[in-house]
mmCIF file as gemmi writes it, N, C-alpha and C atoms, coordinates in Angstrom:
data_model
loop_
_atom_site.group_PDB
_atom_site.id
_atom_site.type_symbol
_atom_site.label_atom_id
_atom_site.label_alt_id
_atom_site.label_comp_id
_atom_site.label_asym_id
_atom_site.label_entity_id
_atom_site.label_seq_id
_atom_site.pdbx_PDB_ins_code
_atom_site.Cartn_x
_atom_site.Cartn_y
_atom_site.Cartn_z
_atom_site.occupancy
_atom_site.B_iso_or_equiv
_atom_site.pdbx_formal_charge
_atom_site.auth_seq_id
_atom_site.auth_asym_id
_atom_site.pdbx_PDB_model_num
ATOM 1 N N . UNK Axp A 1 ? 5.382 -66.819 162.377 1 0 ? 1 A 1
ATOM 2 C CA . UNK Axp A 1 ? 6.478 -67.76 162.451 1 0 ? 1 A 1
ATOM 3 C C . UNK Axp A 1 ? 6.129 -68.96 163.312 1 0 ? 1 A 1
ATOM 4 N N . UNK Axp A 2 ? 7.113 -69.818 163.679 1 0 ? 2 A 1
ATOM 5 C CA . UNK Axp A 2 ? 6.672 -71.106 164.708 1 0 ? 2 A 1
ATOM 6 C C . UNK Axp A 2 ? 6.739 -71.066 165.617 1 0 ? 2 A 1
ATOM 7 N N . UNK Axp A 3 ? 6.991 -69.222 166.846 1 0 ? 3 A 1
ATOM 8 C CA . UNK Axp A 3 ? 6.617 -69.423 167.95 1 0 ? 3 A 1
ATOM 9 C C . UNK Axp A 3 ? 5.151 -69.058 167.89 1 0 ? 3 A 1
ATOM 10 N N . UNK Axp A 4 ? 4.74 -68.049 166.82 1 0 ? 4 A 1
ATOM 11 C CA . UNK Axp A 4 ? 2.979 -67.927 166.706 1 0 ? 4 A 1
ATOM 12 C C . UNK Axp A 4 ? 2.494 -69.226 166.948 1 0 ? 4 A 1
ATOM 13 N N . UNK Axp A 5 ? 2.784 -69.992 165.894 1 0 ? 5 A 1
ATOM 14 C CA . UNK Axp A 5 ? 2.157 -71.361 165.66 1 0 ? 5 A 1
ATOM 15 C C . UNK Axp A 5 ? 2.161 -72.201 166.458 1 0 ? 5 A 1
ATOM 16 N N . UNK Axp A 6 ? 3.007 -72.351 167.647 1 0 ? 6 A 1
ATOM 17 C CA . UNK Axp A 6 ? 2.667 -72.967 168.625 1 0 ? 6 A 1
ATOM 18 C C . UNK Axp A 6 ? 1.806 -72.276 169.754 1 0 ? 6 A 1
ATOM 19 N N . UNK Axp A 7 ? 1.974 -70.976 169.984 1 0 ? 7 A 1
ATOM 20 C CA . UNK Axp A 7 ? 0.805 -70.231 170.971 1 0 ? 7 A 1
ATOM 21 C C . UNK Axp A 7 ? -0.201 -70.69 170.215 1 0 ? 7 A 1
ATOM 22 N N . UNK Axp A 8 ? -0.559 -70.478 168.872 1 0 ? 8 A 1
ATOM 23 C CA . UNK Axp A 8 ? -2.224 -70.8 168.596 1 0 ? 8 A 1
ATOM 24 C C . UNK Axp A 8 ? -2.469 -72.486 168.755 1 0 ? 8 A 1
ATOM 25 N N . UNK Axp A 9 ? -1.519 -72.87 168.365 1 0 ? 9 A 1
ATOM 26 C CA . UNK Axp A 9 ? -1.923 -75 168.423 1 0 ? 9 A 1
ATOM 27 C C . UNK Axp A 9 ? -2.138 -75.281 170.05 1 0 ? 9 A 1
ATOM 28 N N . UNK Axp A 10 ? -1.629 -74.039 171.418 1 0 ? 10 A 1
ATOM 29 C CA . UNK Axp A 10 ? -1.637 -74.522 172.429 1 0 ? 10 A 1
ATOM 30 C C . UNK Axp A 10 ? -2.944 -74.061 172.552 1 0 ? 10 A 1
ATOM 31 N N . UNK Axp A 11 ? -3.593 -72.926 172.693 1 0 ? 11 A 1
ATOM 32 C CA . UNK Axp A 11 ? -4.741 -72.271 172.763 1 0 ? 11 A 1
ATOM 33 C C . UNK Axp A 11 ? -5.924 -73.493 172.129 1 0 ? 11 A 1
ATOM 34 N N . UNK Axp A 12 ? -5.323 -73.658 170.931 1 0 ? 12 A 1
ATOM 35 C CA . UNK Axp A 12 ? -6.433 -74.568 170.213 1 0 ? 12 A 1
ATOM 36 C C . UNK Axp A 12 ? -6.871 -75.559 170.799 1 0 ? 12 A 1
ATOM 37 N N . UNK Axp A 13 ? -5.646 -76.319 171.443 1 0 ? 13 A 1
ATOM 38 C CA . UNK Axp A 13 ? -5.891 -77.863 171.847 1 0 ? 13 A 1
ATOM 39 C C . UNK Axp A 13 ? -6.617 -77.741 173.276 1 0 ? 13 A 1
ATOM 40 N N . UNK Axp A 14 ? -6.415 -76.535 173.842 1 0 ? 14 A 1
ATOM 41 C CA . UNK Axp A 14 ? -7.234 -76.479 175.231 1 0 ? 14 A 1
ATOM 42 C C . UNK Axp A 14 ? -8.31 -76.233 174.956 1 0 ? 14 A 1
ATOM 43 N N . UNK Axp A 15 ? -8.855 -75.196 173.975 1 0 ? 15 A 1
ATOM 44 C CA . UNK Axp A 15 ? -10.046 -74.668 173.708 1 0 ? 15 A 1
ATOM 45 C C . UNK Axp A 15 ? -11.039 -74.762 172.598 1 0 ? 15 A 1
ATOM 46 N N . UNK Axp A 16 ? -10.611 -74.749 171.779 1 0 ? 16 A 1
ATOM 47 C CA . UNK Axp A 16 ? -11.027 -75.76 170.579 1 0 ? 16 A 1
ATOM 48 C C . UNK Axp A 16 ? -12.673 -75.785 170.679 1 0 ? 16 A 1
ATOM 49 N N . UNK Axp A 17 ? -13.303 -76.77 171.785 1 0 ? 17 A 1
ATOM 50 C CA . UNK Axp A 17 ? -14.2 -77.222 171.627 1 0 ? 17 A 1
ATOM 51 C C . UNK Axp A 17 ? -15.437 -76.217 172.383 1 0 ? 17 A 1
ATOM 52 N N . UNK Axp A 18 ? -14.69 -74.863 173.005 1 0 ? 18 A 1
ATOM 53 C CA . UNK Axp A 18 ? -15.354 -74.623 173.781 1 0 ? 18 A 1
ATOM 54 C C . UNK Axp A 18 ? -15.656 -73.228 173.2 1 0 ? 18 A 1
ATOM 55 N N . UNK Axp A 19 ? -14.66 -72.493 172.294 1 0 ? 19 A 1
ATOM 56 C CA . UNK Axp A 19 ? -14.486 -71.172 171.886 1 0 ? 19 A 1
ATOM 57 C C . UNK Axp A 19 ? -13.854 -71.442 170.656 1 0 ? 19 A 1
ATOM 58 N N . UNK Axp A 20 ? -14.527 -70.413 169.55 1 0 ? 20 A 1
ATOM 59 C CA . UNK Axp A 20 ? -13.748 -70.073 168.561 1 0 ? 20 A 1
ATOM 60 C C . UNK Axp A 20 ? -12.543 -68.901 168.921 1 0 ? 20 A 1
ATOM 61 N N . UNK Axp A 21 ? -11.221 -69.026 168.455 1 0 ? 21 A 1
ATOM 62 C CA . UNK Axp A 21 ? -10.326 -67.793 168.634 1 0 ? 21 A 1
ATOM 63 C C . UNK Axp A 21 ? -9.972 -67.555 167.199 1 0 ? 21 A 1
ATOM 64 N N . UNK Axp A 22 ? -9.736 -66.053 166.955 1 0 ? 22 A 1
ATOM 65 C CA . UNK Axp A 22 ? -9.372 -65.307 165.833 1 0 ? 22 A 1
ATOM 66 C C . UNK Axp A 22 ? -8.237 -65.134 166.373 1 0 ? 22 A 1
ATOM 67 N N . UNK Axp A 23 ? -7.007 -65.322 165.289 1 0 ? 23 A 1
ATOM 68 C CA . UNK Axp A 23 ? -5.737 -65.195 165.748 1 0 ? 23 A 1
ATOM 69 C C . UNK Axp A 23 ? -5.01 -64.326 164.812 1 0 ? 23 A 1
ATOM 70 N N . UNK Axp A 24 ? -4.398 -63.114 165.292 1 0 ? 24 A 1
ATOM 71 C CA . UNK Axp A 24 ? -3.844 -62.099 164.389 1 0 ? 24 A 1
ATOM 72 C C . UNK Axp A 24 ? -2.364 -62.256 164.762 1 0 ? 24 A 1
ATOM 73 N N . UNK Axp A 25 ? -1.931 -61.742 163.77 1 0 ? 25 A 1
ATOM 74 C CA . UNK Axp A 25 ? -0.275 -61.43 163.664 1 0 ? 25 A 1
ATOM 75 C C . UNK Axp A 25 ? -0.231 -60.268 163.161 1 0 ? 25 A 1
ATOM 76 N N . UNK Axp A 26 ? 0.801 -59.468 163.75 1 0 ? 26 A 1
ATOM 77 C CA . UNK Axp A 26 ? 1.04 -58.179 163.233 1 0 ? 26 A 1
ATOM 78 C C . UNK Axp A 26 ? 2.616 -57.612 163.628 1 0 ? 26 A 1
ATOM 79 N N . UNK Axp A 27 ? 3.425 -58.92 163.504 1 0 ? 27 A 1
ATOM 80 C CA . UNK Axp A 27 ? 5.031 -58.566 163.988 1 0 ? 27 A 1
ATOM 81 C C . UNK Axp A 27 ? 5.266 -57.446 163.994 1 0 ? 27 A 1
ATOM 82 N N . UNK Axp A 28 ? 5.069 -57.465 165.37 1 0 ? 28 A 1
ATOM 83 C CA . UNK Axp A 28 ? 5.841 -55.964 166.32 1 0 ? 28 A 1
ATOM 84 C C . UNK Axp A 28 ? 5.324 -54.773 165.377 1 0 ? 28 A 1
ATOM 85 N N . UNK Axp A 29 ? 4.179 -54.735 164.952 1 0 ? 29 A 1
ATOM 86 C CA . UNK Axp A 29 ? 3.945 -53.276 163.92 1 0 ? 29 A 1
ATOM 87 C C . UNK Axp A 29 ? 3.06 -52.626 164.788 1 0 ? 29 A 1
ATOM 88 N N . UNK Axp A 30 ? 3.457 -51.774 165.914 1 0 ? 30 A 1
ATOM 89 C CA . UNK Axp A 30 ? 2.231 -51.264 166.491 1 0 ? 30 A 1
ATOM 90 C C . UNK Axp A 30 ? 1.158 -50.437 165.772 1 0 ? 30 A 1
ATOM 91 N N . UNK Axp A 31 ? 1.079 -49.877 164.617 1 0 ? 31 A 1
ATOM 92 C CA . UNK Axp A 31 ? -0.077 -49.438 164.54 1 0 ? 31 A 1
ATOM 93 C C . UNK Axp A 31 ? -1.249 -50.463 163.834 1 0 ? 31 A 1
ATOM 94 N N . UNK Axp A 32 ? -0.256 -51.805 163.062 1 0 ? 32 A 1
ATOM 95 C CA . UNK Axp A 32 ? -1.107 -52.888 162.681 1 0 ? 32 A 1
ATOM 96 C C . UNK Axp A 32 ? -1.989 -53.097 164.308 1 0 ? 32 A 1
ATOM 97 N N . UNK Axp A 33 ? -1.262 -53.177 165.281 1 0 ? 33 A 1
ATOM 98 C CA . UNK Axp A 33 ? -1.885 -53.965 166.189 1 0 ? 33 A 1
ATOM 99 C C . UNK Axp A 33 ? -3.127 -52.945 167.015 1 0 ? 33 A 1
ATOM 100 N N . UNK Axp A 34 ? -2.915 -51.506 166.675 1 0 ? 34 A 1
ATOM 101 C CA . UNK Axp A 34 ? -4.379 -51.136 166.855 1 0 ? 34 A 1
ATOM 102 C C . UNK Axp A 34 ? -5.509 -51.223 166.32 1 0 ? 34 A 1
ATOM 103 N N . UNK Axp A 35 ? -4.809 -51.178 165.176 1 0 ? 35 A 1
ATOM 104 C CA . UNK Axp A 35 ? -6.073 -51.268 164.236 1 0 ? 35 A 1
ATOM 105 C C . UNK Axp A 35 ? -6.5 -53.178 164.109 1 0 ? 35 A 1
ATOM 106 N N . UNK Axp A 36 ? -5.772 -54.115 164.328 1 0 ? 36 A 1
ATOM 107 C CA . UNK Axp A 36 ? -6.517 -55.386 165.204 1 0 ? 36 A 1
ATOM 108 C C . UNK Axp A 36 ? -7.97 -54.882 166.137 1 0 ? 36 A 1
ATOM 109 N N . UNK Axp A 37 ? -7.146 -54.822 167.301 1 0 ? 37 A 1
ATOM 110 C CA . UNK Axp A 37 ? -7.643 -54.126 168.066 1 0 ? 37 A 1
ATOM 111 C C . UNK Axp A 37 ? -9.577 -53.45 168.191 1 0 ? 37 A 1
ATOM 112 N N . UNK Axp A 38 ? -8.764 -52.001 167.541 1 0 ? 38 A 1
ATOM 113 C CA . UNK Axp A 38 ? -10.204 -51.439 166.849 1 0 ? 38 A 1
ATOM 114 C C . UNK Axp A 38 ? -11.06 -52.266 166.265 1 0 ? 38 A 1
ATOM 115 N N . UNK Axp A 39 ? -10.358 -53.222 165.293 1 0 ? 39 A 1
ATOM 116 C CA . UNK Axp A 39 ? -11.624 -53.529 164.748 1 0 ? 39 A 1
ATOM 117 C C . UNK Axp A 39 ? -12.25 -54.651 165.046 1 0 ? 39 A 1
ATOM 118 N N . UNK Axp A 40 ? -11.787 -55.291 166.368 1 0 ? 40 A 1
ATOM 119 C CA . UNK Axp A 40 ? -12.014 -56.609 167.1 1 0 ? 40 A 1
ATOM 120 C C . UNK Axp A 40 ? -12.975 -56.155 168.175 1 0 ? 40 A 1
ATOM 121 N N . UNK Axp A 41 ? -13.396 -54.671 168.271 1 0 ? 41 A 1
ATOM 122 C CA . UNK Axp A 41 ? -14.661 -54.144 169.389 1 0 ? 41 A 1
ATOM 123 C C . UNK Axp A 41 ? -15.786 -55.074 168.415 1 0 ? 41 A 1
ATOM 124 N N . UNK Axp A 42 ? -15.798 -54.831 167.445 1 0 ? 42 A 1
ATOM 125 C CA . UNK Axp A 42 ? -17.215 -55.194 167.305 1 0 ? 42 A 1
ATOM 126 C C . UNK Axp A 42 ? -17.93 -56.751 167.308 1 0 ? 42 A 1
ATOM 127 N N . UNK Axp A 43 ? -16.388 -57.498 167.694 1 0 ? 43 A 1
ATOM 128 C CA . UNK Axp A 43 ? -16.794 -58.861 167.781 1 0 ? 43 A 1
ATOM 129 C C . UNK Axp A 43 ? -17.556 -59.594 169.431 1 0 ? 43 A 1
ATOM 130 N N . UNK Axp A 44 ? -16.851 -58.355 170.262 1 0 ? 44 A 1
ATOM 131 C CA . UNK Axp A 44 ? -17.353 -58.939 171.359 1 0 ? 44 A 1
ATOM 132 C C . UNK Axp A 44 ? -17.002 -59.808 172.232 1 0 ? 44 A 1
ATOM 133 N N . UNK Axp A 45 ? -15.623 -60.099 171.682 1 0 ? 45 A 1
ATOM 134 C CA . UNK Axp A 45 ? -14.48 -61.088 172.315 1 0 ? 45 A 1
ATOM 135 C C . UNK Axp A 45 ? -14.499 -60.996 174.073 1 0 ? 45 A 1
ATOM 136 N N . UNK Axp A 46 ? -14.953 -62.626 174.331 1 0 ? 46 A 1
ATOM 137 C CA . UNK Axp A 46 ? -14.623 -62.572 175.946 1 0 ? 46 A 1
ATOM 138 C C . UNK Axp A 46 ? -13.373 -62.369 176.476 1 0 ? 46 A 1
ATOM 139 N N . UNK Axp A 47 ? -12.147 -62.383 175.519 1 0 ? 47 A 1
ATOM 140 C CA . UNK Axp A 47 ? -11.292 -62.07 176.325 1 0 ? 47 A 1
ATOM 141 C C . UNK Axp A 47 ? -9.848 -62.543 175.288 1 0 ? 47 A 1
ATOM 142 N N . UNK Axp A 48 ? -8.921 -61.202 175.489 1 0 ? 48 A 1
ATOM 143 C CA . UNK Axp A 48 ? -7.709 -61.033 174.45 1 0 ? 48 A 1
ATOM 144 C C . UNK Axp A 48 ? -6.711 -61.408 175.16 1 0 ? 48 A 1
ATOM 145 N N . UNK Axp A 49 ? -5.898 -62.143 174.452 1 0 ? 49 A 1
ATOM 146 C CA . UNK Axp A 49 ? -4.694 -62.981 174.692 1 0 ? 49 A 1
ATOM 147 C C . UNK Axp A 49 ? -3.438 -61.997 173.569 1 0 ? 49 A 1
ATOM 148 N N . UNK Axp A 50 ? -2.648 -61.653 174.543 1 0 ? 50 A 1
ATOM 149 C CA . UNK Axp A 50 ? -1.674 -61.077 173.712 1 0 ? 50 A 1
ATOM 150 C C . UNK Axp A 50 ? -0.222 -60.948 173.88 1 0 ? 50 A 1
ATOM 151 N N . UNK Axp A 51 ? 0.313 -61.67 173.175 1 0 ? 51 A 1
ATOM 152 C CA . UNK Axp A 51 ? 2.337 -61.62 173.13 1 0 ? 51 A 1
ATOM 153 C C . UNK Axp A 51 ? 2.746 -61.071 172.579 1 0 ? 51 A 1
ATOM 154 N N . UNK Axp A 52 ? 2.637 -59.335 173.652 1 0 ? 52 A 1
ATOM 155 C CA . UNK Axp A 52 ? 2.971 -57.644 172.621 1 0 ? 52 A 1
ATOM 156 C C . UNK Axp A 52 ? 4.094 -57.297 173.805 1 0 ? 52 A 1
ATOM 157 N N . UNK Axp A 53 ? 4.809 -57.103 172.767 1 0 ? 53 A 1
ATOM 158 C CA . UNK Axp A 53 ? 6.503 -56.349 172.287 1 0 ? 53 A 1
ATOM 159 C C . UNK Axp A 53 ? 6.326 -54.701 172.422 1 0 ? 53 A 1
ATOM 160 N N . UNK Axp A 54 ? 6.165 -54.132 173.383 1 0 ? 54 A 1
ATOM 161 C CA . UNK Axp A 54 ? 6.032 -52.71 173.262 1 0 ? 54 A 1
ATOM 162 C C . UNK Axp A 54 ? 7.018 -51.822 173.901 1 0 ? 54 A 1
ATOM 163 N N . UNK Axp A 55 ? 8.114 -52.349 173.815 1 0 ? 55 A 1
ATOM 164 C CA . UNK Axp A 55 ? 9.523 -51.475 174.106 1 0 ? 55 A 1
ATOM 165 C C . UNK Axp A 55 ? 9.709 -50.65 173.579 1 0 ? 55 A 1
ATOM 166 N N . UNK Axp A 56 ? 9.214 -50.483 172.699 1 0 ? 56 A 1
ATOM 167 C CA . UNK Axp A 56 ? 9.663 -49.017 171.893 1 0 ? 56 A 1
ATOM 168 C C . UNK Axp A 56 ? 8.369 -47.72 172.183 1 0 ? 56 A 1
ATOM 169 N N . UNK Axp A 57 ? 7.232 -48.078 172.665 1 0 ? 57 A 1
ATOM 170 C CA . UNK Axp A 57 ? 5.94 -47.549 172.81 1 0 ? 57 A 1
ATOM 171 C C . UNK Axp A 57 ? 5.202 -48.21 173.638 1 0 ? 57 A 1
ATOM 172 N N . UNK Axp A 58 ? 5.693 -48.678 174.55 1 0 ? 58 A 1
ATOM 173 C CA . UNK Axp A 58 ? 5.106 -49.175 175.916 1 0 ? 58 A 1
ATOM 174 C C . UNK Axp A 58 ? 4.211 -48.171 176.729 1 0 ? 58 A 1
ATOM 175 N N . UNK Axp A 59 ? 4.3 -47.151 176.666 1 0 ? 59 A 1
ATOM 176 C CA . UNK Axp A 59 ? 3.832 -46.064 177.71 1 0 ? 59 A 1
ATOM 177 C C . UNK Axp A 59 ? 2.115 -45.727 176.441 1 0 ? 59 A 1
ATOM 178 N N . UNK Axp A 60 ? 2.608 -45.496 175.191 1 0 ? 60 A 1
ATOM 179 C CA . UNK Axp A 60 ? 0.901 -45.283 174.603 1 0 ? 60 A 1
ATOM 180 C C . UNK Axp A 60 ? 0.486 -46.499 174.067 1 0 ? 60 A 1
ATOM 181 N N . UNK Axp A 61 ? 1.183 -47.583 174.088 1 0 ? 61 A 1
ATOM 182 C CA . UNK Axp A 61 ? 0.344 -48.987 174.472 1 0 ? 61 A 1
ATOM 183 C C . UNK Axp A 61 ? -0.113 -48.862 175.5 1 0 ? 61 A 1
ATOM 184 N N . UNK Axp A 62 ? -0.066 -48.796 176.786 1 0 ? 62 A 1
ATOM 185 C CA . UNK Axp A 62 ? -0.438 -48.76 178.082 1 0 ? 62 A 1
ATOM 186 C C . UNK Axp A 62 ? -1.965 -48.176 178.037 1 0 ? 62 A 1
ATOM 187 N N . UNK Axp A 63 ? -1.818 -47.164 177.571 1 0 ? 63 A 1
ATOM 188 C CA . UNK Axp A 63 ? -2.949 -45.903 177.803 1 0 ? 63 A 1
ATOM 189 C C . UNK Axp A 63 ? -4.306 -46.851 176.535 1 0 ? 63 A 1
ATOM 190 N N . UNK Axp A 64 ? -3.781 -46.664 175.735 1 0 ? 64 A 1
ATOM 191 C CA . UNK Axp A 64 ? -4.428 -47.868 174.373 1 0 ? 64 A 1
ATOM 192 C C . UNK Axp A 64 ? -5.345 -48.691 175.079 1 0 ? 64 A 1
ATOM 193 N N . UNK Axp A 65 ? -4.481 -49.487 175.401 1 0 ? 65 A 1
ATOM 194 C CA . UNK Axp A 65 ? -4.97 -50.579 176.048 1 0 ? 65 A 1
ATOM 195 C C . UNK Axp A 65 ? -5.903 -50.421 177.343 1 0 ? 65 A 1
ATOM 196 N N . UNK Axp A 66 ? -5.717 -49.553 178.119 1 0 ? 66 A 1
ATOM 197 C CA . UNK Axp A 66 ? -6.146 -49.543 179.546 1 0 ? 66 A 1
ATOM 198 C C . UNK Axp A 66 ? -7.721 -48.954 178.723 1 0 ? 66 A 1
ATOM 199 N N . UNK Axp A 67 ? -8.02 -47.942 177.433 1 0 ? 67 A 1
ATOM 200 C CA . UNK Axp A 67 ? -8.823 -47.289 176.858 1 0 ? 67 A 1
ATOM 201 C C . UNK Axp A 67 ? -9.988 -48.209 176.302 1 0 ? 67 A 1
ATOM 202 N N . UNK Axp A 68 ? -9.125 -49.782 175.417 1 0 ? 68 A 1
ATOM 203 C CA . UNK Axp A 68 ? -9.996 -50.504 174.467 1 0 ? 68 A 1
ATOM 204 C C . UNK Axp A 68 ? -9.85 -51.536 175.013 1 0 ? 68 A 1
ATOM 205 N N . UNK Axp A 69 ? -9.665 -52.022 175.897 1 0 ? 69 A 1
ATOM 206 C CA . UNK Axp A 69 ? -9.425 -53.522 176.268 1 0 ? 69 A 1
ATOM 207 C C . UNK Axp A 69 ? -9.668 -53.808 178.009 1 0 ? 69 A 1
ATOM 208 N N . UNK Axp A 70 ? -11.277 -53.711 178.298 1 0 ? 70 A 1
ATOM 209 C CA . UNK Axp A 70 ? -11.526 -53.883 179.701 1 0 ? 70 A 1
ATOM 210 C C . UNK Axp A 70 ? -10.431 -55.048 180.553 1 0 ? 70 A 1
ATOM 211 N N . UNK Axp A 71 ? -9.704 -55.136 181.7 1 0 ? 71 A 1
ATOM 212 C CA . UNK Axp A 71 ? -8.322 -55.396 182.295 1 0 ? 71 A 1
ATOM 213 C C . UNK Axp A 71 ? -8.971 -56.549 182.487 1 0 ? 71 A 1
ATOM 214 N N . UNK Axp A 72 ? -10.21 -56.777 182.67 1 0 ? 72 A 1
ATOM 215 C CA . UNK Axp A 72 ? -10.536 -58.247 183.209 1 0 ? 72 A 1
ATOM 216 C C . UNK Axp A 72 ? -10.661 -59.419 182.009 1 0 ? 72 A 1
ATOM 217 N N . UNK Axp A 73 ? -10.484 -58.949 180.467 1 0 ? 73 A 1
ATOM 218 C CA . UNK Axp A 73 ? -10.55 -58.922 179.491 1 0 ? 73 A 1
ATOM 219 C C . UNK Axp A 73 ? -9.136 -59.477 178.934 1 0 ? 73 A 1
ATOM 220 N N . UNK Axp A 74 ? -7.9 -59.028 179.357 1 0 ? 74 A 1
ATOM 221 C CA . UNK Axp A 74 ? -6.85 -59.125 178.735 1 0 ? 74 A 1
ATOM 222 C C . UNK Axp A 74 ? -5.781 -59.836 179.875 1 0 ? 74 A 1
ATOM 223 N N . UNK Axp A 75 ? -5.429 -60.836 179.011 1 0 ? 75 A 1
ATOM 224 C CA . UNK Axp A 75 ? -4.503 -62.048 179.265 1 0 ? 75 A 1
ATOM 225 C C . UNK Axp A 75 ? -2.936 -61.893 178.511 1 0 ? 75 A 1
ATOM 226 N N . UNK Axp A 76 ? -1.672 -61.078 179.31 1 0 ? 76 A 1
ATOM 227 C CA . UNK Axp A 76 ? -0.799 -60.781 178.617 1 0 ? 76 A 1
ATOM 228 C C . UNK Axp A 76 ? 0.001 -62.08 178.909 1 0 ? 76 A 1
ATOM 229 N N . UNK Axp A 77 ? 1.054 -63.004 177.611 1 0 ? 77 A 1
ATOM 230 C CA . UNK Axp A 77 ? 1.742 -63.419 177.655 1 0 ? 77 A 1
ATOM 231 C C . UNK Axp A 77 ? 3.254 -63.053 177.416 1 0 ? 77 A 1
ATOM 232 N N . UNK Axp A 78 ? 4.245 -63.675 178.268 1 0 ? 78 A 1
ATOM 233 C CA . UNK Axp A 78 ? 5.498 -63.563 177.842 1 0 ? 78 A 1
ATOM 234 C C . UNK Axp A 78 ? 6.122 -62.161 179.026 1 0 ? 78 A 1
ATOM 235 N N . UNK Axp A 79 ? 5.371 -61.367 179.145 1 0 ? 79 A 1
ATOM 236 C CA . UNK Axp A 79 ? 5.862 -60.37 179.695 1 0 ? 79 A 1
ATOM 237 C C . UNK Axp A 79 ? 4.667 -59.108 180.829 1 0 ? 79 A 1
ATOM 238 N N . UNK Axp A 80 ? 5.101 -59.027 181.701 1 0 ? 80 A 1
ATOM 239 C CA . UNK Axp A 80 ? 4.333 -58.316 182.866 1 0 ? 80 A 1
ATOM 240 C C . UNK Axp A 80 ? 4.763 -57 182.225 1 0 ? 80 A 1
ATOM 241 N N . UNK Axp A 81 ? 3.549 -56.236 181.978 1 0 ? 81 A 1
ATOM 242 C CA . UNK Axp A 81 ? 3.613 -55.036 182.216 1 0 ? 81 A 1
ATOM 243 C C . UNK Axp A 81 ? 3.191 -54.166 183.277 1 0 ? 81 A 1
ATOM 244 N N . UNK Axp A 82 ? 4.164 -53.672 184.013 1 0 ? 82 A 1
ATOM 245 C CA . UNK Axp A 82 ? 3.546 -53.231 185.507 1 0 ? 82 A 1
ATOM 246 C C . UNK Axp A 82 ? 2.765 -52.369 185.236 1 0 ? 82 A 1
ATOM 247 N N . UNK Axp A 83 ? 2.486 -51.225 184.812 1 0 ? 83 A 1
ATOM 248 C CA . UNK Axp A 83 ? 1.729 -50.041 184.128 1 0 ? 83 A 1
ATOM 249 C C . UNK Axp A 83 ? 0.173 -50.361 184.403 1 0 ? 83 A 1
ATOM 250 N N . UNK Axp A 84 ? -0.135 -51.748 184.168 1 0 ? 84 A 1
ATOM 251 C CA . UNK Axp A 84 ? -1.244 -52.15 184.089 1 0 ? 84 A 1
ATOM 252 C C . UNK Axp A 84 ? -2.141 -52.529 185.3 1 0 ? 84 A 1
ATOM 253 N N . UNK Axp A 85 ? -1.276 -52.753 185.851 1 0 ? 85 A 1
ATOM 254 C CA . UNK Axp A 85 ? -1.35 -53.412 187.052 1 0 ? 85 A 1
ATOM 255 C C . UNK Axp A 85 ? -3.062 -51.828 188.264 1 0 ? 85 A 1
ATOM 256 N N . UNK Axp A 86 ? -3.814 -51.567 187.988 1 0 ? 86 A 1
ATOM 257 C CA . UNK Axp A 86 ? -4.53 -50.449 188.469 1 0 ? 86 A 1
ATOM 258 C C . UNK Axp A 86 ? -3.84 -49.339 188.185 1 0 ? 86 A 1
């Protein structure tokens, strides 16, 4: 939708010249967004940017995440998840 589209046009216009970004959508479908995820190990990404909705499964997002996504690695927008925090 057009709040995606403006997170990626902001990302773009800062970075653009410096980094390619792959930009997924997977409205609020958590198991779409593992399987993102999973299959984004093999790219090697310096570092995931993500505006995830996990109220309903916040606690095995947590674990997910803390599992596939080194912390120095991941840039959450929109919302603090304390969980994460060490």
């Amino acid at each position: 939708g057009p709040y995606q589209k403006k997170i990626f046009d902001a990302l773009s216009s800062v970075l653009n010249e410096f980094a390619t970004i792959d930009f997924y959508v997977y409205q609020n479908d958590y198991s779409q967004f593992k399987k993102h995820v999973l299959n984004s190990k093999s790219k090697e990404y310096t570092h995931y940017v993500l505006n995830a909705d996990f109220d309903s499964c916040e606690e095995d997002a947590v674990e997910f995440l803390k599992n596939e996504i080194p912390l120095d690695k991941l840039i959450m927008l929109d919302k603090k998840v304390a969980t994460l925090d060490g």
